[in-house]
Structures are given as structure tokens and as C-alpha cells.
C-alpha positions as semicolon CSV with decimal commas, in nm:
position;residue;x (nm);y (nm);z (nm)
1;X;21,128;7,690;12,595
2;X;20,857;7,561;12,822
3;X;20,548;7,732;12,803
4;X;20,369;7,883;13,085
5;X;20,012;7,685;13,050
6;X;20,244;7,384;13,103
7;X;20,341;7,481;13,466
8;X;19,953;7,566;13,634
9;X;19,840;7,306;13,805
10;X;19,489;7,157;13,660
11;X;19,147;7,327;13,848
12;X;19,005;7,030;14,073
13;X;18,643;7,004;13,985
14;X;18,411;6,949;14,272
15;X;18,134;6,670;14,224
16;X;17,781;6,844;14,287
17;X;17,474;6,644;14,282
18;X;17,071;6,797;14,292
19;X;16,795;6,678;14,452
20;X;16,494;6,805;14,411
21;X;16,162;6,710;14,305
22;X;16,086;6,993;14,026
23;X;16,334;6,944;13,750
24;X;16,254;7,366;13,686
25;X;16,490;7,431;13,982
26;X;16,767;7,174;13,928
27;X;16,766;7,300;13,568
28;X;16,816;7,648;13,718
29;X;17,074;7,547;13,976
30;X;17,285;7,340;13,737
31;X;17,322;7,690;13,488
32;X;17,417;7,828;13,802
33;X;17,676;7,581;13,847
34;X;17,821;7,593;13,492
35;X;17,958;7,930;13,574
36;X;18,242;7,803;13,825
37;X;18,551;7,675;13,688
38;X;18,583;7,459;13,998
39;X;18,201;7,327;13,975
40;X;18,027;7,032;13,824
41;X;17,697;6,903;13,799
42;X;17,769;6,512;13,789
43;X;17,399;6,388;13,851
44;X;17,004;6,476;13,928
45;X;16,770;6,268;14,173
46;X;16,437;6,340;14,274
47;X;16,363;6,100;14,564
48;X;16,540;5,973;14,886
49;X;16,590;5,620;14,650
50;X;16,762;5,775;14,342
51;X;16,939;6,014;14,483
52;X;17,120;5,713;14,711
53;X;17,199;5,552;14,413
54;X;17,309;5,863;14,237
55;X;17,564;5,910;14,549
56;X;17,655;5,537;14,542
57;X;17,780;5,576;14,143
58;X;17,881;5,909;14,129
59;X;18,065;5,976;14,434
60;X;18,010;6,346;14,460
61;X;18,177;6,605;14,684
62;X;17,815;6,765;14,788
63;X;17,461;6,735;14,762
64;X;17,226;7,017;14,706
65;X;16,911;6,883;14,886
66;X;16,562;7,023;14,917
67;X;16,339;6,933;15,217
68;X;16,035;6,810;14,994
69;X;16,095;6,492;14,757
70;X;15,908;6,244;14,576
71;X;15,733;5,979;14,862
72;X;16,007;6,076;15,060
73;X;16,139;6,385;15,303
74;X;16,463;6,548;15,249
75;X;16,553;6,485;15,615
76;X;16,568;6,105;15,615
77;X;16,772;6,152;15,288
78;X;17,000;6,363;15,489
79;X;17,067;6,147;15,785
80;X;17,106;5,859;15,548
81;X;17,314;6,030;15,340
82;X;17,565;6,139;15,608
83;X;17,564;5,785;15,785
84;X;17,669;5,612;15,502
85;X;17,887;5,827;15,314
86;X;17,988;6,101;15,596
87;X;18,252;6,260;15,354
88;X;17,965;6,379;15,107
89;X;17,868;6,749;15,228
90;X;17,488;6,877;15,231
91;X;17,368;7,179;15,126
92;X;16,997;7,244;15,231
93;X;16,813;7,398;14,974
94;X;16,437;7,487;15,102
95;X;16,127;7,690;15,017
96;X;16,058;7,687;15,433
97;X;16,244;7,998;15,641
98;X;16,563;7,921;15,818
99;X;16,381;7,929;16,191
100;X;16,189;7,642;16,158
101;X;16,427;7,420;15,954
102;X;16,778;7,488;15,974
103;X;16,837;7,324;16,330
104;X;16,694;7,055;16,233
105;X;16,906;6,984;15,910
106;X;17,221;7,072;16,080
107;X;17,134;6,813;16,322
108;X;17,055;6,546;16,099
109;X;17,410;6,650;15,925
110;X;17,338;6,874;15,711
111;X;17,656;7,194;15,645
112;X;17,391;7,476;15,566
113;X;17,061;7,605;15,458
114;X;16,937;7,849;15,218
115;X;16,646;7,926;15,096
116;X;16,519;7,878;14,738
117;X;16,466;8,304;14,745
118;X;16,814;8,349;14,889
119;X;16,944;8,060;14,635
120;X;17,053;8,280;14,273
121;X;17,257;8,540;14,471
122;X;17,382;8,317;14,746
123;X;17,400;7,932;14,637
124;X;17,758;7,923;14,444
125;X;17,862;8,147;14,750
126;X;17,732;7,851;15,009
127;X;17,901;7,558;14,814
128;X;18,222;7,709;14,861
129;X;18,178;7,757;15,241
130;X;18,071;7,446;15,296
131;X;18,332;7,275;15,027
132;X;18,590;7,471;15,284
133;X;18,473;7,249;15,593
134;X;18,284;7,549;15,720
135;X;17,858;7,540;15,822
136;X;17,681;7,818;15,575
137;X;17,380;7,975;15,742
138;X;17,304;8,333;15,656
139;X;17,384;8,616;15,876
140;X;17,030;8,652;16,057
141;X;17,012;8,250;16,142
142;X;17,368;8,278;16,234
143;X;17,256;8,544;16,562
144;X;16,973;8,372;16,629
145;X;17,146;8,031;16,647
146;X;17,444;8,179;16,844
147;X;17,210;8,316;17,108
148;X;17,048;8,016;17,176
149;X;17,412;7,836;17,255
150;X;17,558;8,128;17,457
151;X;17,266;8,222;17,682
152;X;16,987;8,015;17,626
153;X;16,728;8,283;17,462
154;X;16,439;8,175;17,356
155;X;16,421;8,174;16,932
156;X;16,145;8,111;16,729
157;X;16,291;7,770;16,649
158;X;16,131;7,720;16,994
159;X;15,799;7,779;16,921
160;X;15,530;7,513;16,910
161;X;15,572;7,348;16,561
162;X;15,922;7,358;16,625
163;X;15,903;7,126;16,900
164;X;15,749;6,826;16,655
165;X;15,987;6,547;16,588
166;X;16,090;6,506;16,235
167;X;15,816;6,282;16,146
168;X;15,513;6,469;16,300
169;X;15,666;6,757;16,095
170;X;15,671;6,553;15,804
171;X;15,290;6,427;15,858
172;X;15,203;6,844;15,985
173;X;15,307;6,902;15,638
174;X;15,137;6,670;15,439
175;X;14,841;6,799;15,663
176;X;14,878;7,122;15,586
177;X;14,891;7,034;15,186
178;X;14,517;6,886;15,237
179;X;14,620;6,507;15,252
180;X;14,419;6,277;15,455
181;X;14,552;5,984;15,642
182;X;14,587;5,727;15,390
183;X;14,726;5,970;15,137
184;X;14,991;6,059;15,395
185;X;15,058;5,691;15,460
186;X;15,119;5,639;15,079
187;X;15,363;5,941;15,060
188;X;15,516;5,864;15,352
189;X;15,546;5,502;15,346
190;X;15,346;5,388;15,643
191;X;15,043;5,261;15,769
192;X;14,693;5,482;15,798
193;X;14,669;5,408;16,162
194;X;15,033;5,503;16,200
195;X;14,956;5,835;16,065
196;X;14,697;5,875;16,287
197;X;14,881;5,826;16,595
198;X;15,079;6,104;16,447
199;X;14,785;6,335;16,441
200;X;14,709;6,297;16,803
201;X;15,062;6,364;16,896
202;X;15,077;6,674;16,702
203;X;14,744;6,769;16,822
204;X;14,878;6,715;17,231
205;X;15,208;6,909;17,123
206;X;15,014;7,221;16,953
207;X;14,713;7,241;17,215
208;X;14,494;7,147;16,948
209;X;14,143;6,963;17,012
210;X;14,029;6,814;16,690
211;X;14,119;6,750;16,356
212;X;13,969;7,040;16,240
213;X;14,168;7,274;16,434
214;X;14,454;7,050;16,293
215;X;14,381;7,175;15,971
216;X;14,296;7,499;15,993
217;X;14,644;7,544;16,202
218;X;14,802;7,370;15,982
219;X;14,683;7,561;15,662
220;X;14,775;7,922;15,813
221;X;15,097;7,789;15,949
222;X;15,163;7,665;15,558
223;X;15,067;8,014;15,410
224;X;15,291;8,212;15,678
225;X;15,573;7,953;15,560
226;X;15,527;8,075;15,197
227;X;15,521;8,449;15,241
């Protein structure tokens, strides 16, 4: 007589990969992903570099990304990511609110975002969404996005910062975090005098005069991000 274990079909596990740069979090996101039977943790990166080459051997089904990495930014790792291997989903895992960021990484390819509060009760939730072809946002972000393509409101993805480019984000940031031009350079990978071209562009966008103002706007607009 055949037995009954002999007739289910075997659970397909889904590749996930983490990137992040503090091994705290991908330790706590990879217990998270032990508890699905259809989940498995097949690989850790920290930068933009490793976690290509993580992809490359491991083939995974998504990536968990965060927005900050080591001498790199999560964003370039997205748009990389989805250029050369567009079958690999991204999950957008950030300590930054949804109004600022999640446009952005849905344009760059990204499938959703979630913050790192939402992540314990809402990441395993957001893997399958996304795993299912479908974009993950949360409800809130979901309005506000929706009213920006049906009638054209204004959102607070509008606002000032908002309308940086990637890059002057990027260097805002690192501003922000007390770095001075040539630190910037080195963590971003690019000349001083580049960065300071940034600065000025930021400064025109935001209405700012000096780099002093810079700083100080940049320092609020950082603690407002983290409360």
C-alpha cells in the first residue's frame, strides 16, 4: 500500500539573500526566515560588491536590501541588481520612512519597502507578496502613492529633499552623518571636488546659502528621519 507522504509534492524553497551592513539585523532576519517552510537564507553581503557576487553564485529568488551599505548605497545595488539579473526580486528594507524613499526604490526596481520598525511583524508577510509578482508597500504609502497617480496631489515625497537625485541624496546623507567632502568621496567612490559640486546643487535645490545651513538642515532633517 502506498503511503500518503509518498504522494505530496516536495515544498519549493525560495532563495533569500541579506544585505545589510550590521550583521545584528541579518542575524535577526535570517531567524525570521527559518520559520517558513517555503524560506531559505542561501547567503549574507554587506556591500554593493559582495552582494553582486553573492547573486552571481547563489542565484536567489529575492534580495532583502537596506538603503545604507558598506562604501556603497543600496540604490545603485538595486538598479544594478535588477539590470543584470531582472528575475531576482527586491525587498527594501530601511531605517528611513516610506515618504521619502519608497518612490525612489520602486523606481530603481525595487518590489517593496518596509521599514526596519515595521520589519518583525511584517517582513515574512512582504516576501510572500512580492514572491507572488505583486509590489508590497504598507497600507498608508499605498494612499499616498495612489493619490499622486490618480489626481496629482501633492505628497510629502514632493517636498524639497525629495526632489534630490539619487546621488545628492546619497552625499545629503553622508552630510547629515557629519562627513566632510573627502570623507564622502572615500565612501562614495568619487572625487572631493565632485562632492562638492554636489553640495552646491543640493544647496540651489533646498534654498540653502552656505554650508553651514547645509549642515544644520541636514542634521534636523536626519533626526526627524529617525524618530
Amino acid at each position: 500500500m502506498t503511503s500518503k507522504n509518498h504522494n505530496r509534492k516536495p515544498v519549493r524553497k525560495y532563495r533569500v539573500i541579506l544585505v545589510d551592513d550590521h550583521p545584528m539585523v541579518r542575524e535577526r532576519l535570517a531567524q525570521l526566515i527559518k520559520t517558513q517552510h517555503d524560506l531559505i537564507t542561501c547567503g549574507e553581503a554587506d556591500s554593493l560588491v559582495s552582494a553582486m557576487d553573492l547573486v552571481a553564485r547563489q542565484k536567489p529568488d529575492i534580495a532583502i536590501v537596506d538603503l545604507s551599505l558598506k562604501k556603497s548605497s543600496g540604490l545603485d545595488l538595486i538598479k544594478e541588481l535588477t539590470a543584470r539579473y531582472p528575475t531576482v526580486r527586491v525587498l527594501v528594507l530601511s531605517m528611513y520612512e516610506e515618504s521619502l524613499y519608497a518612490e525612489r526604490t520602486l523606481r530603481a526596481g525595487a518590489r517593496g519597502y518596509l521599514t526596519k520598525q515595521e520589519a518583525t511583524d511584517k517582513i515574512i508577510e512582504a516576501i510572500h507578496v512580492i514572491l507572488e509578482g505583486q509590489i508590497y508597500l504598507n497600507t498608508r504609502m499605498s494612499r499616498v502613492m495612489l493619490a499622486t497617480f490618480v489626481d496629482g496631489a501633492r505628497t510629502r515625497i514632493e517636498d524639497l529633499v525629495g526632489g534630490l537625485t539619487d546621488r545628492e541624496l546619497q552625499v545629503f546623507e553622508l552630510v547629515a552623518a557629519g562627513l566632510n567632502n573627502q570623507s564622502i568621496g572615500r565612501q562614495m567612490g568619487i572625487d572631493h571636488r565632485t562632492v562638492e559640486t554636489y553640495r552646491t546643487r543640493i544647496k540651489q535645490k533646498l534654498a540653502i546659502n552656505n554650508s553651514k545651513e547645509l549642515l544644520q538642515y541636514a542634521m534636523e532633517w536626519r533626526m526627524k528621519q529617525s524618530t
